[in-house]
Residue frames as a rotation matrix with the C-alpha (Angstrom) as fourth column:
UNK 1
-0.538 -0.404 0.740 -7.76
0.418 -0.890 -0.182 -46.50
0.732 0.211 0.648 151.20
UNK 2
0.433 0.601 0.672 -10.91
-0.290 -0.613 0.735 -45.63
0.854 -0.513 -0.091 153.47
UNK 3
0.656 -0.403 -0.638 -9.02
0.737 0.526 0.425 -48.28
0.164 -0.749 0.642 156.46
UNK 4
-0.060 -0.990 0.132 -6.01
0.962 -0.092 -0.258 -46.18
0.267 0.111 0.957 155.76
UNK 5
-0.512 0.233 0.827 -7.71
-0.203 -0.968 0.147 -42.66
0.835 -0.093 0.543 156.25
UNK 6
0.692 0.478 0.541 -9.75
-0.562 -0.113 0.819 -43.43
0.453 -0.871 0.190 159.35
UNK 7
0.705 -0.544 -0.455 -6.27
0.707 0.594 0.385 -44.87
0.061 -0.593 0.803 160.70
UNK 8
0.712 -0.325 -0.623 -4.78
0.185 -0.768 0.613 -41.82
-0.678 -0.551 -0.486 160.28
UNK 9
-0.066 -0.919 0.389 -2.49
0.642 0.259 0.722 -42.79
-0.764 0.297 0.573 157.25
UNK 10
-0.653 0.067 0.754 -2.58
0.712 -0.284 0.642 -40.53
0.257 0.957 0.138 154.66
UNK 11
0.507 0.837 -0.203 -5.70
0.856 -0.462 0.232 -38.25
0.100 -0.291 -0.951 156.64
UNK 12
-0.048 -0.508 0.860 -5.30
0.489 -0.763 -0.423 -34.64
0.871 0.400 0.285 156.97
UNK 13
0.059 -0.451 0.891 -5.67
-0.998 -0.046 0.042 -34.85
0.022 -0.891 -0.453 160.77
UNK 14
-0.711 -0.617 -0.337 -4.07
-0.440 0.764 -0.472 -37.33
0.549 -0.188 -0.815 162.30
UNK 15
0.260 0.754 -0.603 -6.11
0.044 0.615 0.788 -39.98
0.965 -0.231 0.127 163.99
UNK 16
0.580 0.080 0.811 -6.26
-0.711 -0.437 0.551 -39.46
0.399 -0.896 -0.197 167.75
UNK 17
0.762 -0.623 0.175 -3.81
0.431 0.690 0.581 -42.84
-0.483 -0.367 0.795 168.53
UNK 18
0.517 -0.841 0.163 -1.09
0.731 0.334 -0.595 -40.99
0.446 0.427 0.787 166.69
UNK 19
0.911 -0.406 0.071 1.59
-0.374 -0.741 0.558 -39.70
-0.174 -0.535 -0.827 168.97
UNK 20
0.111 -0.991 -0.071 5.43
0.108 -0.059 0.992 -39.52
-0.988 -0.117 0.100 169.44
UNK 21
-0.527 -0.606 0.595 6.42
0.598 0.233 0.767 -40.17
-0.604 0.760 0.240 165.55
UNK 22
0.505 0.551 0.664 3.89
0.863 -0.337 -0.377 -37.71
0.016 0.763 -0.646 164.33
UNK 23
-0.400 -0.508 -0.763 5.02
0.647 -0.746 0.158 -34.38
-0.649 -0.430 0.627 163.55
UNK 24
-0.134 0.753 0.644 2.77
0.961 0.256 -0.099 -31.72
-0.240 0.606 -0.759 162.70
UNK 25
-0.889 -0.452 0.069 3.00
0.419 -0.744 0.521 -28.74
-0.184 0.492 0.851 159.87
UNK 26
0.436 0.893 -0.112 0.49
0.821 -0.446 -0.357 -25.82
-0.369 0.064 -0.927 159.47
UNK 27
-0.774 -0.271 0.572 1.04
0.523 -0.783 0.337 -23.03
0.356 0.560 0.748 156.69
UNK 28
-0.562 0.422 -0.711 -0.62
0.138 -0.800 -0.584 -19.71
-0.815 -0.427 0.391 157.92
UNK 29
0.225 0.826 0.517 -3.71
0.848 0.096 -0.522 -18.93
-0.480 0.555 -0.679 155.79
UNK 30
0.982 0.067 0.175 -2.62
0.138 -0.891 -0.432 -15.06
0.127 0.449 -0.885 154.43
UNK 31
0.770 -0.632 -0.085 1.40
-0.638 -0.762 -0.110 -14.73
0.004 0.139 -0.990 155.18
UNK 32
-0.040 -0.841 -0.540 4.95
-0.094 0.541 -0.836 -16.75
0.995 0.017 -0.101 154.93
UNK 33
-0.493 -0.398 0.774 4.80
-0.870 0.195 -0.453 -18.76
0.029 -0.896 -0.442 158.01
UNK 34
0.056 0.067 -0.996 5.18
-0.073 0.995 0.063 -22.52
0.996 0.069 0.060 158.79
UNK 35
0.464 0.117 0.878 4.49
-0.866 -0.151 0.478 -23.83
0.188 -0.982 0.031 162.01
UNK 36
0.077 -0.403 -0.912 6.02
0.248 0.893 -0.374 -27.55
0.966 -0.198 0.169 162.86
UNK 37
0.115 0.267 -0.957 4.90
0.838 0.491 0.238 -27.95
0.533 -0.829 -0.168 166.34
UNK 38
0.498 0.233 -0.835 5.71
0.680 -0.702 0.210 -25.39
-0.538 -0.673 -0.508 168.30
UNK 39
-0.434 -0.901 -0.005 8.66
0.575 -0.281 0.768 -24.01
-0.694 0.331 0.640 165.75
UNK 40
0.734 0.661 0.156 7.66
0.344 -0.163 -0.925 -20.90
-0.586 0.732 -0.347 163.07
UNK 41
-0.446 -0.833 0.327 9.78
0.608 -0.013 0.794 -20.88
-0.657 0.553 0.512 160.11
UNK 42
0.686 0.438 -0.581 9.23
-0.185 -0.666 -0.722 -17.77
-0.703 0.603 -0.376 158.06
UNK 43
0.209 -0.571 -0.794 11.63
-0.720 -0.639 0.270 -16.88
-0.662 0.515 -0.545 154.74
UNK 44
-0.463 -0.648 -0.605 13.72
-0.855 0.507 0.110 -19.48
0.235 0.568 -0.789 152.81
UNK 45
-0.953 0.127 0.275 12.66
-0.039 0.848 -0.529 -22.40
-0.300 -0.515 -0.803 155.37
UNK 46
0.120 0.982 0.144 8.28
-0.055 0.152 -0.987 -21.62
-0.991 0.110 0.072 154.40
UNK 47
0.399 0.257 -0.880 9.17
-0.870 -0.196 -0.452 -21.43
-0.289 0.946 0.146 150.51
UNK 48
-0.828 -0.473 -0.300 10.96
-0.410 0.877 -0.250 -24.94
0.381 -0.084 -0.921 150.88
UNK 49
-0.846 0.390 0.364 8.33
0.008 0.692 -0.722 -26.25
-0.533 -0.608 -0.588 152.84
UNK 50
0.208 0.737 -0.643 5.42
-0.708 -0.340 -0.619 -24.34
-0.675 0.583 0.451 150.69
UNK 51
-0.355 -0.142 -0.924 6.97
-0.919 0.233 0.317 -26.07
0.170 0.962 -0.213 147.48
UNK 52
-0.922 -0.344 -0.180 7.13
-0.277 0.907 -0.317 -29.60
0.272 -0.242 -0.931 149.17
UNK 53
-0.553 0.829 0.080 3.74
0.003 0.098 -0.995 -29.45
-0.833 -0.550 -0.057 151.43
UNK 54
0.075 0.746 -0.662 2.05
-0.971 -0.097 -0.219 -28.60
-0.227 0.659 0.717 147.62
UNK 55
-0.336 -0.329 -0.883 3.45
-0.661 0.749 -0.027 -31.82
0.670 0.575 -0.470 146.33
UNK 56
-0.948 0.316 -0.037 2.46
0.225 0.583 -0.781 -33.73
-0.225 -0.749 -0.624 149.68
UNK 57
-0.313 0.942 0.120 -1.30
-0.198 0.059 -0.978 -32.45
-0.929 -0.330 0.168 149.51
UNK 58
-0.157 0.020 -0.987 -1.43
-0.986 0.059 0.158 -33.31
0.061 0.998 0.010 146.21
UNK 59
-0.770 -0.346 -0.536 -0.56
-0.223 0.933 -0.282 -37.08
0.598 -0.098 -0.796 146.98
UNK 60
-0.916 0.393 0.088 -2.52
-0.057 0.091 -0.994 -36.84
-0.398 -0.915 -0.061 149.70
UNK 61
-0.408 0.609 -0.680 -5.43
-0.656 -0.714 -0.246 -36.01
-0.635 0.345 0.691 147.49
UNK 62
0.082 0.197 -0.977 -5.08
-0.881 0.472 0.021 -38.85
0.465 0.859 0.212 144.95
UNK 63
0.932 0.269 0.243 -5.41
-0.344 0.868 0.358 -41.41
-0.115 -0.417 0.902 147.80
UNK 64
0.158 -0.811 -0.564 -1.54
-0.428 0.459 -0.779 -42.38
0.890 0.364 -0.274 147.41
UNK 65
0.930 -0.049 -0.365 -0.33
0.342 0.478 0.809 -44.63
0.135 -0.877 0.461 149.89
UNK 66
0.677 -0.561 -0.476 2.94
0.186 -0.495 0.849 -43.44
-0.712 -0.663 -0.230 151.90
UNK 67
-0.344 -0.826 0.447 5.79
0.423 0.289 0.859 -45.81
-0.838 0.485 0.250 150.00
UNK 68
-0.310 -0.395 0.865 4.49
0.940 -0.262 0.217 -43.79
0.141 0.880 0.453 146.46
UNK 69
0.607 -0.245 -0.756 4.45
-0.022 -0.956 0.293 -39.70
-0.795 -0.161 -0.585 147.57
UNK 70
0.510 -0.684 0.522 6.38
0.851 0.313 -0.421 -38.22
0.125 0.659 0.742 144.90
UNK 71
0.126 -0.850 -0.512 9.37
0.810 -0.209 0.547 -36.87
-0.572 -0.484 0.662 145.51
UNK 72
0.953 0.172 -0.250 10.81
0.015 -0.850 -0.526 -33.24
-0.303 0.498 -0.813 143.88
UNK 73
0.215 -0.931 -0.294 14.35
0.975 0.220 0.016 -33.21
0.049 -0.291 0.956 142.81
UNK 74
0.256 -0.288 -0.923 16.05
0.803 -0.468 0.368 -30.42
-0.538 -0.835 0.111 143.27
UNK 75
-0.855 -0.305 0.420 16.33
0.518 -0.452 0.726 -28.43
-0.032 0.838 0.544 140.16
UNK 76
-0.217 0.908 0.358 12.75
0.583 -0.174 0.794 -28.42
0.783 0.381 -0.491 139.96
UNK 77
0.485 0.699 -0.525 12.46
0.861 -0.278 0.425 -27.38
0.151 -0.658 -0.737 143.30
UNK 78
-0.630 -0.728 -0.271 15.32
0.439 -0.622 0.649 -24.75
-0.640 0.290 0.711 142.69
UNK 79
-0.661 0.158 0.734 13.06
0.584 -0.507 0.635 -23.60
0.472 0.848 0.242 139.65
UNK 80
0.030 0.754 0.656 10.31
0.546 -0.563 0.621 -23.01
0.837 0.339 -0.429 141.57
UNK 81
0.414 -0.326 -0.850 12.15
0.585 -0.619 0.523 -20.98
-0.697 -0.714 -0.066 144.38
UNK 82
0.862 -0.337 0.380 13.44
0.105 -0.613 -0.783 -19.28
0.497 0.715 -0.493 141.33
UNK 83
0.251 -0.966 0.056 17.41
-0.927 -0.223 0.303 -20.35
-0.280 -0.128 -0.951 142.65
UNK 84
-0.047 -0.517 -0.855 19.71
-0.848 0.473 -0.239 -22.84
0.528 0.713 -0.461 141.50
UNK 85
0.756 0.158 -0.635 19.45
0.101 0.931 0.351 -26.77
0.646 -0.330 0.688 142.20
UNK 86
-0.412 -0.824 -0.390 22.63
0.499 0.154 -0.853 -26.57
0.762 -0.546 0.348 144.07
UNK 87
-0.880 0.236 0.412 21.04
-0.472 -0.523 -0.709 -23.89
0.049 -0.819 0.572 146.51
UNK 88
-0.069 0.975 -0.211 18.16
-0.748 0.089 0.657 -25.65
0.660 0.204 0.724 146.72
UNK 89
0.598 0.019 -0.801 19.60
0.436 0.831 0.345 -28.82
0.672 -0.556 0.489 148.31
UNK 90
-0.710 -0.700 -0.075 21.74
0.386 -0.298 -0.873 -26.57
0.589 -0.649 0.481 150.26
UNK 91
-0.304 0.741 0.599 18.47
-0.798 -0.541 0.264 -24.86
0.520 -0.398 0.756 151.39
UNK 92
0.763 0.506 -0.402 17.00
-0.272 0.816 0.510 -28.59
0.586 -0.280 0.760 152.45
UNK 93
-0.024 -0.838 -0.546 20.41
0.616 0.418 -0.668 -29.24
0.788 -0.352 0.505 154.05
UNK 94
-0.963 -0.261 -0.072 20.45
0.208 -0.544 -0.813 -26.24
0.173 -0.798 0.578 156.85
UNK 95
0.000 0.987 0.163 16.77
-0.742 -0.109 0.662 -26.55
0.671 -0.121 0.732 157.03
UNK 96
0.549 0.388 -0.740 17.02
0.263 0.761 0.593 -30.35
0.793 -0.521 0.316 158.35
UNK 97
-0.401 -0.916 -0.021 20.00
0.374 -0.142 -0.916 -28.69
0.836 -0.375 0.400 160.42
UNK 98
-0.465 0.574 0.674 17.66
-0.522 -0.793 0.315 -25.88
0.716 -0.205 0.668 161.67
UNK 99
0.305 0.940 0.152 15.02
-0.641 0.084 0.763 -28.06
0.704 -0.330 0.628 162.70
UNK 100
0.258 -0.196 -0.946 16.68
0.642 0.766 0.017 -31.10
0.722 -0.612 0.323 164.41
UNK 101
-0.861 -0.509 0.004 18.48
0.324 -0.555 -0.766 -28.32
0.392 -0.658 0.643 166.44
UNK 102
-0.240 0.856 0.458 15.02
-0.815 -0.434 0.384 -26.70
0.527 -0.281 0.802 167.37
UNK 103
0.683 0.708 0.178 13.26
-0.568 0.362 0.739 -29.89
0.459 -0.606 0.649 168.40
UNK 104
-0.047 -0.658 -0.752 16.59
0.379 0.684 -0.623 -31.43
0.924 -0.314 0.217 170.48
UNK 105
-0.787 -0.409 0.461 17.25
0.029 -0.771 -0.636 -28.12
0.616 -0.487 0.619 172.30
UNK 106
-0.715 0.364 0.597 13.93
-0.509 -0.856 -0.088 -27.27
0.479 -0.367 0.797 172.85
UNK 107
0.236 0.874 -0.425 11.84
-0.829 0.409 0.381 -30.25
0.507 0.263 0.821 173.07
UNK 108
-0.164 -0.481 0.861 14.17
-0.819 0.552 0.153 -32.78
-0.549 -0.681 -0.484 174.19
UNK 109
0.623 0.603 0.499 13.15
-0.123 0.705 -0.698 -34.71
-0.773 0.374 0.513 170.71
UNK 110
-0.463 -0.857 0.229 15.60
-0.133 0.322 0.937 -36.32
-0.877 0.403 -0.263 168.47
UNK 111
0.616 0.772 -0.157 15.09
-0.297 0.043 -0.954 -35.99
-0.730 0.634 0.255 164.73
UNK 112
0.004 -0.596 0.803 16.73
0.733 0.548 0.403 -38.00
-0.680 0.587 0.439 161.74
UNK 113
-0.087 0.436 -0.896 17.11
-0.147 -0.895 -0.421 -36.26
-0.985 0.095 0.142 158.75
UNK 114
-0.996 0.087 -0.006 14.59
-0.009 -0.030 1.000 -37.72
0.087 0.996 0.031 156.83
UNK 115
-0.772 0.452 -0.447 12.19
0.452 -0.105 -0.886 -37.27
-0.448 -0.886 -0.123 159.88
UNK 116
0.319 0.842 -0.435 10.31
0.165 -0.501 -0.849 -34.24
-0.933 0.199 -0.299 158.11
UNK 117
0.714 0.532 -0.455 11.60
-0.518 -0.034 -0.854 -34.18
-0.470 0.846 0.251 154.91
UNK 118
0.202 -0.561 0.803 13.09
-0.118 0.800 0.588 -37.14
-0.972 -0.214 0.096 153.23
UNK 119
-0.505 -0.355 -0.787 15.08
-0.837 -0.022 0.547 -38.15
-0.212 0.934 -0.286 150.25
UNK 120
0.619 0.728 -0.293 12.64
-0.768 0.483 -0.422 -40.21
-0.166 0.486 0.858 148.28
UNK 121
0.285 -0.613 0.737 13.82
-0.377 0.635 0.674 -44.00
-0.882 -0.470 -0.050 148.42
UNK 122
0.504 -0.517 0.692 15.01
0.863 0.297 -0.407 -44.12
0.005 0.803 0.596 144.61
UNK 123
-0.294 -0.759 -0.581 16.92
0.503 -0.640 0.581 -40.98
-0.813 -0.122 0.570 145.02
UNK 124
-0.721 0.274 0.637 14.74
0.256 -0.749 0.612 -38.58
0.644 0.604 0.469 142.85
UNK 125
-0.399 0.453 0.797 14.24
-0.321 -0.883 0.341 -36.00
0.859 -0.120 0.498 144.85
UNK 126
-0.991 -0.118 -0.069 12.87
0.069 0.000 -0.998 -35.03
0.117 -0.993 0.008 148.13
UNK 127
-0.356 0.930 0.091 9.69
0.331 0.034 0.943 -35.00
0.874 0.366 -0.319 149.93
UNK 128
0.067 0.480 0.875 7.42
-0.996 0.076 0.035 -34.60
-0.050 -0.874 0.483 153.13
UNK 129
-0.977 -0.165 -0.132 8.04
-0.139 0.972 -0.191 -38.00
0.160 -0.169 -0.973 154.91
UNK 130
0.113 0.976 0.188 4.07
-0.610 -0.082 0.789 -38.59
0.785 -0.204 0.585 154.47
UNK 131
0.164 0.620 -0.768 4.30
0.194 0.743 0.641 -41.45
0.967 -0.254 0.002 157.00
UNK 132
-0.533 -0.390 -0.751 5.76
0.835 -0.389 -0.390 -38.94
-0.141 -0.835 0.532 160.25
UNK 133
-0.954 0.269 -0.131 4.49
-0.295 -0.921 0.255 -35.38
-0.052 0.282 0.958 158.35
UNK 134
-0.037 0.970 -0.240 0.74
0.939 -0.048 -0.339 -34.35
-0.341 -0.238 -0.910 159.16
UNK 135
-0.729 0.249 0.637 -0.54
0.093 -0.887 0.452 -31.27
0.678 0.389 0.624 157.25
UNK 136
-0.204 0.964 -0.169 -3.16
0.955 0.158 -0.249 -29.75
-0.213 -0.212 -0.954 159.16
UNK 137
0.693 -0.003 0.721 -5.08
-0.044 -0.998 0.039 -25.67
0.720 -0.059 -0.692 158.98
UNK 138
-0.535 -0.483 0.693 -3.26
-0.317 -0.646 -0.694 -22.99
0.783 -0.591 0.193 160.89
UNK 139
-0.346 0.155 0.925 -6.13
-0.871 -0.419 -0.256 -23.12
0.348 -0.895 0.280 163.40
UNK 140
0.547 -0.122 -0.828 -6.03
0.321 0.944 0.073 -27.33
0.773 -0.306 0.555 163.88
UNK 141
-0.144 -0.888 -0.436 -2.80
0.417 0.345 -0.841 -26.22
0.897 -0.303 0.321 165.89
UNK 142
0.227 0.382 -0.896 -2.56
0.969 0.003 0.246 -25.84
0.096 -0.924 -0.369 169.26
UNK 143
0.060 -0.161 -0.985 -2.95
0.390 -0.905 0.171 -21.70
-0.919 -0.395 0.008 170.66
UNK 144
-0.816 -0.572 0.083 -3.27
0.360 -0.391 0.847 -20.92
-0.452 0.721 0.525 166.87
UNK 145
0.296 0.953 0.059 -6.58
0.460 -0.088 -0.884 -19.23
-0.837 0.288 -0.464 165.11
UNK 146
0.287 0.016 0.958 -6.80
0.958 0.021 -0.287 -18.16
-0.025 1.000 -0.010 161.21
C-alpha cells in the first residue's frame, strides 16, 4: 500500500511521473464548482461529481487498491441528488457527453467514457475511474487559490 502511494496509485497528488492518462478533479472549498483540468462544471455536473468524488475519497482513505473502489448505482445516487435513478444515469450520460466534448474540442484529448467516471466492472454502479481520476485541493490546481 505505502509502494502504491509513493507511486502515485491511490495518492491524493499524483506522483510527478504521472502524465497523459491522468486527469485531474478539484472541488472548490466554499461553492458548487468542479474543476477537471482546465473545465468548471457548476450545477447538475458538481452534484454528480460531489456524490461520486465522496465515495472515491472514501476508498481512497481505506487504502483500497484501484480494481476494488466501490461503485454507486444509480438509485442511490438518484437518492442522494434527491431525483430519480433514471435521471440520475441520464445525468452521468450527458455529463460523459459534456466532458469528452470539452477535452476533444478544446484540448485536442480524446476521452472514453469510462475515462472519468466508469461503470464499475460487475455492473453495480458507477464510480471515479480511481486509476485515471486524481482528487486534488482547489489550490493544487494550476492558476487556482482557495
Amino acid at each position: 500500500k505505502i509502494e502504491r502511494a509513493m507511486a502515485g496509485d491511490g495518492a491524493l497528488v499524483p506522483a510527478a511521473n504521472i502524465v497523459g492518462t491522468t486527469v485531474r478533479i478539484a472541488f472548490h472549498p466554499s461553492s458548487a464548482e468542479v474543476l477537471i483540468e482546465t473545465f468548471m462544471y457548476t450545477g447538475a455536473h458538481h452534484g454528480l461529481l460531489r456524490v461520486l468524488g465522496d465515495q472515491y475519497l472514501k476508498d481512497l482513505n481505506e487504502l483500497l487498491a484501484p480494481e476494488r473502489f466501490n461503485g454507486i448505482i444509480g438509485d442511490d445516487i438518484g437518492e442522494e441528488l434527491r431525483i430519480s435513478g433514471k435521471a440520475a444515469r441520464t445525468r452521468i450520460v450527458k455529463f460523459r457527453k459534456r466532458v469528452k466534448e470539452d477535452f476533444r474540442d478544446a484540448l485536442g484529448r480524446a476521452l472514453g467514457d469510462n475515462d472519468i467516471v466508469e461503470n464499475v466492472p460487475d455492473r453495480n454502479g458507477y464510480r471515479l475511474n480511481p486509476r485515471i481520476v486524481r482528487l486534488l485541493r482547489w489550490d493544487q490546481m494550476p492558476d487556482r487559490e482557495a
